[in-house]
MARBA-3410 file (N, C-alpha, C, O; in Angstrom, 1 decimal):
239
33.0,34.8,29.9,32.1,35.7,30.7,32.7,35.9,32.1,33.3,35.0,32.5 ~ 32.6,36.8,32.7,33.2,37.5,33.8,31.8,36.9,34.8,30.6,36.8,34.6 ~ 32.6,36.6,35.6,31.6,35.9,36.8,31.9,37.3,37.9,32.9,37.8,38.4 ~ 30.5,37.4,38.1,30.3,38.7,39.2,30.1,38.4,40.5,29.1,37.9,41.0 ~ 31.1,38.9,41.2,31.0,38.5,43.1,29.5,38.7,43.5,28.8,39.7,43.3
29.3,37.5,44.2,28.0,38.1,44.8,27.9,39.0,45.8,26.7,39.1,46.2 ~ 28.8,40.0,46.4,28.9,40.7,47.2,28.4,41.9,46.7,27.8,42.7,47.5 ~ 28.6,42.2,45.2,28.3,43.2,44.8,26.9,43.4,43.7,26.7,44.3,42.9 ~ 26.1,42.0,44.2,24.7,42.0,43.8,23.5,42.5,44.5,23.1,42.0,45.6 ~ 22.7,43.6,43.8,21.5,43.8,44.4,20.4,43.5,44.6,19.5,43.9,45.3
20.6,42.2,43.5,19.3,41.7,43.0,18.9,40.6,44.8,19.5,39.6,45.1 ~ 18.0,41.3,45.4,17.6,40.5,46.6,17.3,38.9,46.8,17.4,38.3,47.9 ~ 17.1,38.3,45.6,16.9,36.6,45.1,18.6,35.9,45.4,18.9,35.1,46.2 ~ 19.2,36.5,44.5,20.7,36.4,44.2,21.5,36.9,45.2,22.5,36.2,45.2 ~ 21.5,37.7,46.0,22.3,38.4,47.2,21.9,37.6,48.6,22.6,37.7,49.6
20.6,36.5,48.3,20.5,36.3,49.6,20.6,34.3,49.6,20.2,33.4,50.4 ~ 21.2,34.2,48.2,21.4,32.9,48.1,22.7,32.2,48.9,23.6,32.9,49.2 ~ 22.6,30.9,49.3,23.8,30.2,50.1,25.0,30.2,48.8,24.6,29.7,47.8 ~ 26.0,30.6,48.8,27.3,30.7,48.1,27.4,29.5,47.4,28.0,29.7,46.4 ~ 27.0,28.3,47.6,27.5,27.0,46.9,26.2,27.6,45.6,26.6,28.1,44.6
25.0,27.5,45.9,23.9,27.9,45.1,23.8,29.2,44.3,23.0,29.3,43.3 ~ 24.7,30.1,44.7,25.1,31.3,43.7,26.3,30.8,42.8,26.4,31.2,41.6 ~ 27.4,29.8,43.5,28.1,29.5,42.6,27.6,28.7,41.0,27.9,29.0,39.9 ~ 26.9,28.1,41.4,26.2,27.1,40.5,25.6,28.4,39.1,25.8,28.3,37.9 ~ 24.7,29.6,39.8,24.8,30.1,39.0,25.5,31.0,38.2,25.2,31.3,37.1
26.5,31.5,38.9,27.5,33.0,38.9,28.1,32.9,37.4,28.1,33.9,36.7 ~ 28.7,31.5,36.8,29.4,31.5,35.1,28.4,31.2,34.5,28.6,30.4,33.6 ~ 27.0,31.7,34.7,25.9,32.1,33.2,25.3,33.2,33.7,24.4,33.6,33.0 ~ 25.5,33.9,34.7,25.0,35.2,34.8,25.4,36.2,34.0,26.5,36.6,34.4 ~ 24.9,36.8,32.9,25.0,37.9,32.0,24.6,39.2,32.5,23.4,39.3,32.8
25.5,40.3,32.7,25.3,41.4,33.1,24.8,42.3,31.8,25.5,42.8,30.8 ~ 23.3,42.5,32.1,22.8,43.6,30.9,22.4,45.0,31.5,22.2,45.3,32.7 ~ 22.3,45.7,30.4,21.1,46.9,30.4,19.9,47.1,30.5,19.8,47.9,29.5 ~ 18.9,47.0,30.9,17.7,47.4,30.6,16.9,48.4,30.4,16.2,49.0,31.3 ~ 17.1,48.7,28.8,16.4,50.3,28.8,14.7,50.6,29.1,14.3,49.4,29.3
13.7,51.3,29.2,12.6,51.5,29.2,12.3,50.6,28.1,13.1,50.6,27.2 ~ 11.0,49.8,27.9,10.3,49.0,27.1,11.2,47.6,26.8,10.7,47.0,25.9 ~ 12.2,47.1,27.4,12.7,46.2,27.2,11.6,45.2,27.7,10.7,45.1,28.5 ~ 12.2,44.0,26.4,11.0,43.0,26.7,11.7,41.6,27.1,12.5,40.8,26.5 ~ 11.3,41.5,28.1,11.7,40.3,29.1,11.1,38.9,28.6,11.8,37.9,28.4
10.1,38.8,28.3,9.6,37.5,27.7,7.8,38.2,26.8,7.2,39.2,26.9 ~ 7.8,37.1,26.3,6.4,37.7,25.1,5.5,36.4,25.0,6.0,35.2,24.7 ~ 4.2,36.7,25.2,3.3,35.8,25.7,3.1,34.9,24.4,2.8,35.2,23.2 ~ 3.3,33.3,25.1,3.2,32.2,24.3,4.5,32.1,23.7,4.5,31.0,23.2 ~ 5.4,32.6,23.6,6.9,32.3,23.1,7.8,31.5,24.0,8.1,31.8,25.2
8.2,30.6,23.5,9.6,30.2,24.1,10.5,31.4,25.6,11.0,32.4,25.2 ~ 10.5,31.1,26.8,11.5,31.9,27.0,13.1,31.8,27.7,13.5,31.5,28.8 ~ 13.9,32.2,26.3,15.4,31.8,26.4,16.1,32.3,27.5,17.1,31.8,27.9 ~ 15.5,33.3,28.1,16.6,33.5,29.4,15.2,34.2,30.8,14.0,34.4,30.6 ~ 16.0,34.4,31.8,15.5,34.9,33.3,16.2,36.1,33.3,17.2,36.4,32.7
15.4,37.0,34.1,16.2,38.3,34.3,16.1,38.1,35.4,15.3,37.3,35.9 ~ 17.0,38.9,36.3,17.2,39.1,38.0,17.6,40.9,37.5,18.4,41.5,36.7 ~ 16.8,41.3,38.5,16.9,43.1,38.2,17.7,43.4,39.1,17.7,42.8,40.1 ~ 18.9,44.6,38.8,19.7,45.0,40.3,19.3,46.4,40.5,19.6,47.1,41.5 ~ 18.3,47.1,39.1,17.8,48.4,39.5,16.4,48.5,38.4,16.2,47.5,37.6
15.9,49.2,38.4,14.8,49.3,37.3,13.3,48.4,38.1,13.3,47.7,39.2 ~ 12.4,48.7,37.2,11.2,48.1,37.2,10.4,47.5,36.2,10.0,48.2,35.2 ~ 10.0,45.7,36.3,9.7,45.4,35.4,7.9,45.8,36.0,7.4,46.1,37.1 ~ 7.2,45.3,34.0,5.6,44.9,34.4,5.5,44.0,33.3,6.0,43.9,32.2 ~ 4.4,43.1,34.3,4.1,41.9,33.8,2.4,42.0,33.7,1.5,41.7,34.5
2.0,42.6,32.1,0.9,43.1,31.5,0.2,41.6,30.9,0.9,40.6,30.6 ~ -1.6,41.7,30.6,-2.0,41.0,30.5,-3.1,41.5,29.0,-3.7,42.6,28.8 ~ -3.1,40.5,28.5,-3.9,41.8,27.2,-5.1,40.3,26.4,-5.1,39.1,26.1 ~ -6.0,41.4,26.2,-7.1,40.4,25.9,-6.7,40.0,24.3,-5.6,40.3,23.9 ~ -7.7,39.4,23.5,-7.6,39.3,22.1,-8.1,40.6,21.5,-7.8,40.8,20.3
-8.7,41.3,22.2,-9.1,42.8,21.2,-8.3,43.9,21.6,-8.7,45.0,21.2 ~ -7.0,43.9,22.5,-6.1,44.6,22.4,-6.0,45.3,24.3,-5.1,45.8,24.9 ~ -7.5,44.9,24.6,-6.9,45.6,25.9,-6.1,45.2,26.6,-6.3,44.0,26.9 ~ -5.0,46.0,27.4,-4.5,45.7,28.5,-4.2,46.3,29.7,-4.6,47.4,30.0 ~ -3.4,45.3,30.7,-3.4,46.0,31.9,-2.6,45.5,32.7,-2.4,44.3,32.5
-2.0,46.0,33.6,-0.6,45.3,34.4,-1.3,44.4,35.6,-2.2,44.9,36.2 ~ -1.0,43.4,35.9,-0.8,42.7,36.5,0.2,42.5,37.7,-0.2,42.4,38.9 ~ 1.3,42.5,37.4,2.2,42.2,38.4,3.3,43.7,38.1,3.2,44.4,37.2 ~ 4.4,43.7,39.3,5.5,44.3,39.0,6.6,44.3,40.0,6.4,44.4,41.2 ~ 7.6,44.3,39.6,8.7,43.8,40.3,9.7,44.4,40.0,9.7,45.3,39.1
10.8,44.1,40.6,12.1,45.1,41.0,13.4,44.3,41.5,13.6,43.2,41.0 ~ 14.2,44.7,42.3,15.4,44.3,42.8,15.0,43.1,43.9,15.6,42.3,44.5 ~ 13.9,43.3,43.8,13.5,42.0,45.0,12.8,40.5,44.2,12.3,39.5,44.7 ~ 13.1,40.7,43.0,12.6,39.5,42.1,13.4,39.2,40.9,14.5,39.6,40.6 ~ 12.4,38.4,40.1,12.9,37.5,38.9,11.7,37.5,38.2,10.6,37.7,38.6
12.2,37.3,36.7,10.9,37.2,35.9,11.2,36.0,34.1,11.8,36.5,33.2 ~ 10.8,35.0,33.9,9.4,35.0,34.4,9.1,33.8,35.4,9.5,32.7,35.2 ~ 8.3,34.1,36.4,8.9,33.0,37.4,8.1,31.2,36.4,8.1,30.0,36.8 ~ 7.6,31.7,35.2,6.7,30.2,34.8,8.1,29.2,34.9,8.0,28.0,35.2 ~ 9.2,29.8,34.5,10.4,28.9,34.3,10.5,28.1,35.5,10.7,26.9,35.4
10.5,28.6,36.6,10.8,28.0,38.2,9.7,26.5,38.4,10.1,25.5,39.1 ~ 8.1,26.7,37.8,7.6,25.7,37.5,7.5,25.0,36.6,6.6,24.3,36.3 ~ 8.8,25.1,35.8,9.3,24.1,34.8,8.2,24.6,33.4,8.2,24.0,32.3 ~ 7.4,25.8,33.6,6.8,25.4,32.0,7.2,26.7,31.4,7.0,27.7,32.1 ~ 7.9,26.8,30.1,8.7,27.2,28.8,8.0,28.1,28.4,8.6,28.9,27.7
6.9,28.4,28.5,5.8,29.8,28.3,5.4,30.6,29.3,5.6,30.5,30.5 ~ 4.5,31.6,28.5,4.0,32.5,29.8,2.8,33.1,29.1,3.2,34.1,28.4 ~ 1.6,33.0,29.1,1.0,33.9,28.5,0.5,35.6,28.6,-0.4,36.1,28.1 ~ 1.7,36.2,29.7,1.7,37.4,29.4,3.0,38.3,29.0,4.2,37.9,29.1 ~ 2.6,39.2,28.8,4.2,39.7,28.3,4.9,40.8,29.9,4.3,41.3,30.8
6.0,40.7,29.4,7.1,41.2,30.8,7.7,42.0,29.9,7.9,41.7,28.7 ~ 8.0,43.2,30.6,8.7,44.2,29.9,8.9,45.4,31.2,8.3,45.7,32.2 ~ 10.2,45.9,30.6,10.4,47.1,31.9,9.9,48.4,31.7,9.8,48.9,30.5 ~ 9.5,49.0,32.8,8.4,50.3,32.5,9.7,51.1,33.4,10.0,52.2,32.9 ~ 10.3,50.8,34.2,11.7,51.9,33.8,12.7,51.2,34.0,12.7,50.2,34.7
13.7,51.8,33.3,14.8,51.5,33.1,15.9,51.1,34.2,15.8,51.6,35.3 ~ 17.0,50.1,34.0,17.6,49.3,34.5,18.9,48.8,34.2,19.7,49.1,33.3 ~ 18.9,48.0,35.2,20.3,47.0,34.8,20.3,45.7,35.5,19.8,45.8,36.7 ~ 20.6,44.7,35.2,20.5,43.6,35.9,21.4,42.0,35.5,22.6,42.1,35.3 ~ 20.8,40.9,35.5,21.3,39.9,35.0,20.7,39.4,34.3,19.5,39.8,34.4
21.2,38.1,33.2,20.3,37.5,32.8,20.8,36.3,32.3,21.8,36.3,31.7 ~ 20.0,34.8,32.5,20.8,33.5,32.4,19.8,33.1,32.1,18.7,33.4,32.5 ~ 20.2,32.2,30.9,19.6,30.9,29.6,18.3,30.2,30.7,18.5,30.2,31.9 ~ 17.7,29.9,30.4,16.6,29.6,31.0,17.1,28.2,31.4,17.0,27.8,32.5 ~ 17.6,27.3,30.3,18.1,26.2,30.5,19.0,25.7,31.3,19.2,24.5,31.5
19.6,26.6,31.7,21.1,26.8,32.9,20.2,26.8,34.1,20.2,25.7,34.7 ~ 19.5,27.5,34.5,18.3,28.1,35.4,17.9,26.7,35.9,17.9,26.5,37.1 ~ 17.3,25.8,34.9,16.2,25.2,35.2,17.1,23.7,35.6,16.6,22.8,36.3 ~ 18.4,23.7,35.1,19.4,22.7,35.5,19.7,22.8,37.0,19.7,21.9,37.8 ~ 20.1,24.1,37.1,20.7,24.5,38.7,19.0,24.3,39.7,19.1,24.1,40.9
18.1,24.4,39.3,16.9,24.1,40.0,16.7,23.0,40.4,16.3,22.9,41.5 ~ 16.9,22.0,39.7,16.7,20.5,39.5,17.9,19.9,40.4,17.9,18.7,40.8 ~ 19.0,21.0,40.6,20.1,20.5,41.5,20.5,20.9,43.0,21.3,20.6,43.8 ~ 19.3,21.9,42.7,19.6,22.2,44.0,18.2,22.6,45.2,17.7,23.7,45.1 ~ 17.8,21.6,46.3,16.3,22.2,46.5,16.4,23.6,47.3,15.4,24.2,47.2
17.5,24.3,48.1,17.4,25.6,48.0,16.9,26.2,47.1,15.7,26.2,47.0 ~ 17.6,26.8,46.2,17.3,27.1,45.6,15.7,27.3,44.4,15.1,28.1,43.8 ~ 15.5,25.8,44.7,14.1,26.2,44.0,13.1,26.3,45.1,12.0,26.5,44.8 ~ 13.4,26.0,46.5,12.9,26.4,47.0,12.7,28.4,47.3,11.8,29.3,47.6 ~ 13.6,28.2,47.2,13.5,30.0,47.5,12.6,31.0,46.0,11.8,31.9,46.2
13.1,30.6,45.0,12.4,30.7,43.7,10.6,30.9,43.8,9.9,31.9,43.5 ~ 10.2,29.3,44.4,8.7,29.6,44.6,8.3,30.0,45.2,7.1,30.1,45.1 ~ 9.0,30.4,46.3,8.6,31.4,47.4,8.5,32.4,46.7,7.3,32.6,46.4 ~ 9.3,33.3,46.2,8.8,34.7,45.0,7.9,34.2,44.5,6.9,34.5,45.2 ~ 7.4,33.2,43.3,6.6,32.9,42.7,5.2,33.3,43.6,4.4,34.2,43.4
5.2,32.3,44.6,4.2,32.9,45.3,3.5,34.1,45.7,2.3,34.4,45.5 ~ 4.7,34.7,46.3,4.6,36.3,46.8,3.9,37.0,45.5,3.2,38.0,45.6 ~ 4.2,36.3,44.1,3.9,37.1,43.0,2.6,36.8,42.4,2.0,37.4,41.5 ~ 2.2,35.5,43.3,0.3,35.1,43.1,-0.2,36.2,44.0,-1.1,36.9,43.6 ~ 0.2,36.4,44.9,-0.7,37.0,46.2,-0.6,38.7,45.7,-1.7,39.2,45.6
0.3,39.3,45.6,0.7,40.3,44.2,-1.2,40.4,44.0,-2.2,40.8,44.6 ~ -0.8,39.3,42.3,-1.5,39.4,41.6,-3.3,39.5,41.9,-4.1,40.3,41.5 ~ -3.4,38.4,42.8,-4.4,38.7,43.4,-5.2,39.6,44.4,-6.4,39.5,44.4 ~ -4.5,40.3,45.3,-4.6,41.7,45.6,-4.5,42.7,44.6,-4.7,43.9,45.0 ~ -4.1,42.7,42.9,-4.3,43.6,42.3,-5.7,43.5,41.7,-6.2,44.5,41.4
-6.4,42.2,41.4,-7.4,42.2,41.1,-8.5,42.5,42.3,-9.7,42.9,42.1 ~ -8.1,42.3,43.5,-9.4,43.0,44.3,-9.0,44.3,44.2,-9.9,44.9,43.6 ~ -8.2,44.7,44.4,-8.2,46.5,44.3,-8.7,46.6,43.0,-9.5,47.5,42.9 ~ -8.7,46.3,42.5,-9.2,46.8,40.8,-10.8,46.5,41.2,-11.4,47.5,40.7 ~ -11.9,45.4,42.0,-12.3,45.4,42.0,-13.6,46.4,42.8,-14.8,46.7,42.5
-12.5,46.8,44.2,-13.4,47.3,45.2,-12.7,48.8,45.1,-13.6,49.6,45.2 ~ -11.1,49.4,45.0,-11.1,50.3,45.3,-11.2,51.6,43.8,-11.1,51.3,42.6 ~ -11.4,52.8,44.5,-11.8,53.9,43.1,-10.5,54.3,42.1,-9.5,53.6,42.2 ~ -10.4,55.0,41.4,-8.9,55.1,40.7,-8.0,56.0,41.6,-7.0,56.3,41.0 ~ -8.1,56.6,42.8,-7.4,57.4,43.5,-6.6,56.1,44.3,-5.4,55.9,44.5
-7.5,55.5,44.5,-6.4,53.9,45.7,-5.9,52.8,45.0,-5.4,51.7,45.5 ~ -6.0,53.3,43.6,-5.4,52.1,42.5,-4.0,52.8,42.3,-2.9,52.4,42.3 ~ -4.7,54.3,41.9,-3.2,55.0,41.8,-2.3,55.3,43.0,-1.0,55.4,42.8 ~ -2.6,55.3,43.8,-1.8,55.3,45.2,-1.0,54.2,45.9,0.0,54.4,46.7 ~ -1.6,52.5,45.4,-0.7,51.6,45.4,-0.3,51.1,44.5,0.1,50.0,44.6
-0.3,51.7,43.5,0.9,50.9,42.5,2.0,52.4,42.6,3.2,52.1,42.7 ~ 1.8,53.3,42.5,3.0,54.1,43.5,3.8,54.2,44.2,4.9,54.7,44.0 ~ 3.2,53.5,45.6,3.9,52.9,46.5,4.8,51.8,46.1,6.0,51.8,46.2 ~ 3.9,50.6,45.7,5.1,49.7,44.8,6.5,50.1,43.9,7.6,49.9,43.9 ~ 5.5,51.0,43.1,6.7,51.6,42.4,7.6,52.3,43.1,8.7,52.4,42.6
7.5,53.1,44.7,8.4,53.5,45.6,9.3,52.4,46.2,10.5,52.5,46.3 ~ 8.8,51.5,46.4,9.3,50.2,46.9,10.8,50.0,46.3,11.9,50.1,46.9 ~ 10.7,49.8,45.0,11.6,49.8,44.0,12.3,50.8,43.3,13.1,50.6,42.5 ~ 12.0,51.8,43.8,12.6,52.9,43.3,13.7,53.5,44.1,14.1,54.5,43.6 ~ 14.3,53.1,45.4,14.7,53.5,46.4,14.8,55.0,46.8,15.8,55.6,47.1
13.9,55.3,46.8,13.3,56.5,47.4,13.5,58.0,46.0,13.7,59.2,46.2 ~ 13.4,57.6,45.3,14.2,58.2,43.9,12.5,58.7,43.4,11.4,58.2,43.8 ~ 12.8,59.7,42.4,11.6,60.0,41.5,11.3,59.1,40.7,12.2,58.3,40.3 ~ 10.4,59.1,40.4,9.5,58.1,39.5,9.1,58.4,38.0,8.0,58.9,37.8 ~ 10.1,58.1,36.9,9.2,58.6,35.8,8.5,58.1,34.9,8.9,57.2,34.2
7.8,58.6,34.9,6.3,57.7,34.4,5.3,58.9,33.3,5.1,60.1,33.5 ~ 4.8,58.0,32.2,3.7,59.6,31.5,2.6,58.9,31.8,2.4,57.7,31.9 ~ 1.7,60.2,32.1,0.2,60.0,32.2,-0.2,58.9,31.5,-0.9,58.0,32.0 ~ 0.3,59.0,29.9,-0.1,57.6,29.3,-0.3,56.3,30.0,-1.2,55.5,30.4 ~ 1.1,56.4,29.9,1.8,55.2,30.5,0.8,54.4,31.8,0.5,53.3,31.9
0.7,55.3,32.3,0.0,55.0,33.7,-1.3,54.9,33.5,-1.9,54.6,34.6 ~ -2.2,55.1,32.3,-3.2,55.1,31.8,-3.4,53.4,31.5,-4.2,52.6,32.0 ~ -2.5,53.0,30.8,-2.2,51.5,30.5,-2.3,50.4,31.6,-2.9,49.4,31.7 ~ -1.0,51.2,32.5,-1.0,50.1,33.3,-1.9,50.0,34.1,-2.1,49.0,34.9 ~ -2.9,51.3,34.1,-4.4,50.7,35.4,-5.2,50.7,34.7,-6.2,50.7,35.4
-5.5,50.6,33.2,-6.5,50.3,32.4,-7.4,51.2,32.4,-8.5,50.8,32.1 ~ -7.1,52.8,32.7,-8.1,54.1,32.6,-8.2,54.7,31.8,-7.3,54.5,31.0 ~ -9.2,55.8,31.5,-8.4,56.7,30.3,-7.4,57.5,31.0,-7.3,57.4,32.2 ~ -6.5,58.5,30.2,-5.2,59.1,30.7,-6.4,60.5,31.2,-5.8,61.2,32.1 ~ -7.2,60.8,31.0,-8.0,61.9,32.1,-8.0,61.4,33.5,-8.2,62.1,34.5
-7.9,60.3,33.6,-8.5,59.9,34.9,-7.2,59.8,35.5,-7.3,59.8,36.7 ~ -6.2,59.6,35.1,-4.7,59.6,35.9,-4.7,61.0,36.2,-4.9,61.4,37.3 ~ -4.4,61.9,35.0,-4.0,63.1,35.4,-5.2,63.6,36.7,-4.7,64.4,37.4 ~ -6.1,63.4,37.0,-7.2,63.7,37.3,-6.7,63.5,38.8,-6.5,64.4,39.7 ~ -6.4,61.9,38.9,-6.0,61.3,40.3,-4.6,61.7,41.0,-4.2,61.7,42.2
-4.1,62.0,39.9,-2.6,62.7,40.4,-2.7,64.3,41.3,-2.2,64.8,42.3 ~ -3.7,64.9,40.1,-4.2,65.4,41.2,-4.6,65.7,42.5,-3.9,66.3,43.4 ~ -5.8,65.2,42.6,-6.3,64.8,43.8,-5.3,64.5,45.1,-5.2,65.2,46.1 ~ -4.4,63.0,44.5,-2.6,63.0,45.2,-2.4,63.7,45.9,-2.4,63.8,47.1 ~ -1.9,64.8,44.8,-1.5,66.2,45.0,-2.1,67.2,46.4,-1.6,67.9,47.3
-3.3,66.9,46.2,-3.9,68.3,46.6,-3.9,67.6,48.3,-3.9,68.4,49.3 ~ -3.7,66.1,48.4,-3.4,65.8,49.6,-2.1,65.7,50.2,-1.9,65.2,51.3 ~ -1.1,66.4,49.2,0.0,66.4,49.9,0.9,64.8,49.9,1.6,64.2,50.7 ~ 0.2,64.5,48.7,1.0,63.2,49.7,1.9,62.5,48.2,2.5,61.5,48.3 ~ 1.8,63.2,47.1,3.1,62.7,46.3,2.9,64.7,45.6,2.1,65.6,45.9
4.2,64.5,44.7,4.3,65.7,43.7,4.5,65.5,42.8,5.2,64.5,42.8 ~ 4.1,65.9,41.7,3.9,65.1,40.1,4.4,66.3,39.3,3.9,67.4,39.4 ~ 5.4,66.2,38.5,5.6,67.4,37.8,6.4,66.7,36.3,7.1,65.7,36.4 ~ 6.0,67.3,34.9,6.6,67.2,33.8,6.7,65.1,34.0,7.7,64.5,34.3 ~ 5.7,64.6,33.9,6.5,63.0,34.2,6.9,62.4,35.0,7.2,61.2,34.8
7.3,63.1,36.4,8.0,62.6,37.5,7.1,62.8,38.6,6.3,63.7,38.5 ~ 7.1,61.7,39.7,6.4,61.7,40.6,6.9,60.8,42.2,6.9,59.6,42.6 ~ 7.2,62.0,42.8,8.0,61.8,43.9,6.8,61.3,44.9,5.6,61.7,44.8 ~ 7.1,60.5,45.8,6.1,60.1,47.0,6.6,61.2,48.1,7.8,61.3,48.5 ~ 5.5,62.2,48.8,5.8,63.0,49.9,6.1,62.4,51.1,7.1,62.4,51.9
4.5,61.7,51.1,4.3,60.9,52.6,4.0,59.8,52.3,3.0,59.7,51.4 ~ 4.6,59.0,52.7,4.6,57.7,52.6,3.5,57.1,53.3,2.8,56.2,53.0 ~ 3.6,57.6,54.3,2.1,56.7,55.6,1.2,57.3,54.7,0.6,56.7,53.7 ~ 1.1,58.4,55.1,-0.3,58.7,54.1,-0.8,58.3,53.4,-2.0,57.9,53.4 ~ -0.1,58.1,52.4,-0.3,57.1,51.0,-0.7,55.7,51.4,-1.6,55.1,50.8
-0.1,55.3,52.3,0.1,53.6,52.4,-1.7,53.7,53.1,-2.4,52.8,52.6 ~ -2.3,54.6,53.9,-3.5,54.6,54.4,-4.6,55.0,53.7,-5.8,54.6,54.0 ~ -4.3,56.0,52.5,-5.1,56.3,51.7,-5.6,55.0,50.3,-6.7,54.8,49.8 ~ -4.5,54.4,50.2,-4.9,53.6,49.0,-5.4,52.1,49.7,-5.4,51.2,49.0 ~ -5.9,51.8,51.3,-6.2,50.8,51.6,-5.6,49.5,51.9,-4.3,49.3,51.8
-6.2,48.7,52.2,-5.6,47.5,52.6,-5.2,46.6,51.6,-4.7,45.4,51.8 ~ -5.5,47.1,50.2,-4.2,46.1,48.9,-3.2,46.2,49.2,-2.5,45.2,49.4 ~ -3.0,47.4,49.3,-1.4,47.5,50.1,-0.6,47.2,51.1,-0.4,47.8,52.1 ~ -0.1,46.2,50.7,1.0,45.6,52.6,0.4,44.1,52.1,1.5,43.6,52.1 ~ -0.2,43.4,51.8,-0.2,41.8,52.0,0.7,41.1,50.9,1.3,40.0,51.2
0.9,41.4,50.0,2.4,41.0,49.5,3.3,41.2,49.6,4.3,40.6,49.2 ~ 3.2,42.3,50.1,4.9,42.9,50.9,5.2,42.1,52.0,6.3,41.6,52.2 ~ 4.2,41.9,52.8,4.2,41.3,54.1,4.2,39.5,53.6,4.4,38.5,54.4 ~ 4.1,39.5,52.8,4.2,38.3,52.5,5.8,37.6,51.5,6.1,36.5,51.1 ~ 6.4,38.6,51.3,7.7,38.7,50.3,8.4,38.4,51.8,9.1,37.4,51.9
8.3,39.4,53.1,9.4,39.7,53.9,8.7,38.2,54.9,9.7,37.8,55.5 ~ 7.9,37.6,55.1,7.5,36.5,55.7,8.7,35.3,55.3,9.5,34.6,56.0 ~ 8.4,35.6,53.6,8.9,34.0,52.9,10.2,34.2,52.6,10.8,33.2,52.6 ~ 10.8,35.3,52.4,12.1,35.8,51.9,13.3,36.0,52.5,14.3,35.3,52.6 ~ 12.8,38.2,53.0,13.5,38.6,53.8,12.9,39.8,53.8,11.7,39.7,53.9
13.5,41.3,53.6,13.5,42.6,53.5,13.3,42.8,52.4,13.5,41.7,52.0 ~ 13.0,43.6,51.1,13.1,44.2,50.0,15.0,44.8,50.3,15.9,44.3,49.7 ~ 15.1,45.9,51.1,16.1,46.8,51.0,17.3,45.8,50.7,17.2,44.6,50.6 ~ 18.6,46.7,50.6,20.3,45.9,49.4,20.7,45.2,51.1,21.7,44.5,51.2
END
């Protein structure tokens, strides 16, 4: 296997590790593809390897016993998935899969969990994401709680801008139906709305962010405490 310079990694986890600690990992790093619906790990299964994203967007969905679901978490070049491995336990009970397409790395879980155990950088820096990815999750459940579907769809947008480096966004009404648990009337509905404020453009599937403050002020205070909390424990999101 071709060991890839860390110089030329984007993945923010891996780009920002001490060189002895990338070394450790660099001869099990697998350079893949990740097309749309790629599935990163599947709830209650064994999981054989880690991904580190250098482009794309994963989501980390949660689904009841009668079928419903809804996204949870989501992440990008500034993460790993699934972080359960970093706390040593071999499952996950939600499924991870990319909602757009990518490329990235990916190493045996068991390699992972060796170089963890040998190095406390390293896993120290690990649960620091892990973290950032509780605080994530639980600002997605208050927003789900308190705000309307216009400031649910406005910060997971922005997220998705985050990760997207400034690039269109493609996504179907469906799609986005799923990941906020609405009917698809009510996306198209909110994209509107968006729209009529000038503050993204939505056309055929694609959905560009106009104004970014705007947005960041319209969808509320979910937005910014995991970010602010990734660049506290971490660094920057940007390469």
């Amino acid at each position: 296997m071709t060991i890839v310079p860390q110089l030329i990694i984007r993945n923010r986890l891996l780009s920002s590790l001490d060189p002895h600690d990338y070394a450790r990992l660099a001869p099990h790093l697998e350079a893949v593809e990740l097309p749309r619906l790629y599935e990163l790990s599947s709830p209650g299964k064994i999981t054989n390897y880690c991904y580190f994203l250098d482009t794309g967007i994963g989501s980390i969905v949660a689904e009841t016993s009668g079928g419903h679901k809804a996204e949870i978490g989501i992440f990008g070049h500034e993460g790993m998935s699934p972080t359960s491995i970093v706390m040593q336990v071999p499952t996950t009970p939600f499924a991870a899969f990319m909602q757009v397409s990518g490329r990235g790395y990916r190493i045996q879980s068991i390699q992972l969990s060796h170089a963890i155990e040998e190095s406390f950088n390293l896993r120290s820096l690990l649960l620091r994401f892990a973290q950032v990815m509780s605080v994530q999750t639980s600002y997605t459940a208050l927003s789900n709680a308190t705000d309307n579907i216009e400031q649910r769809l406005a910060r997971w947008l922005l997220m998705c801008d985050d990760r997207s480096n400034g690039e269109t966004i493609d996504l179907t009404h469906a799609f986005l139906s799923v990941m906020l648990a609405v009917r698809r009337q009510s996306i198209t509905t909110s994209l509107h709305v968006l729209e009529g404020k000038h503050l993204i453009s939505s056309e055929r599937n694609r959905i560009r962010v106009r104004d970014r403050p705007g947005l960041e002020g319209f969808a509320s205070g979910t937005y910014g405490p995991a970010e602010e909390e990734y660049r506290r424990l971490i660094g920057s999101f940007g390469n």
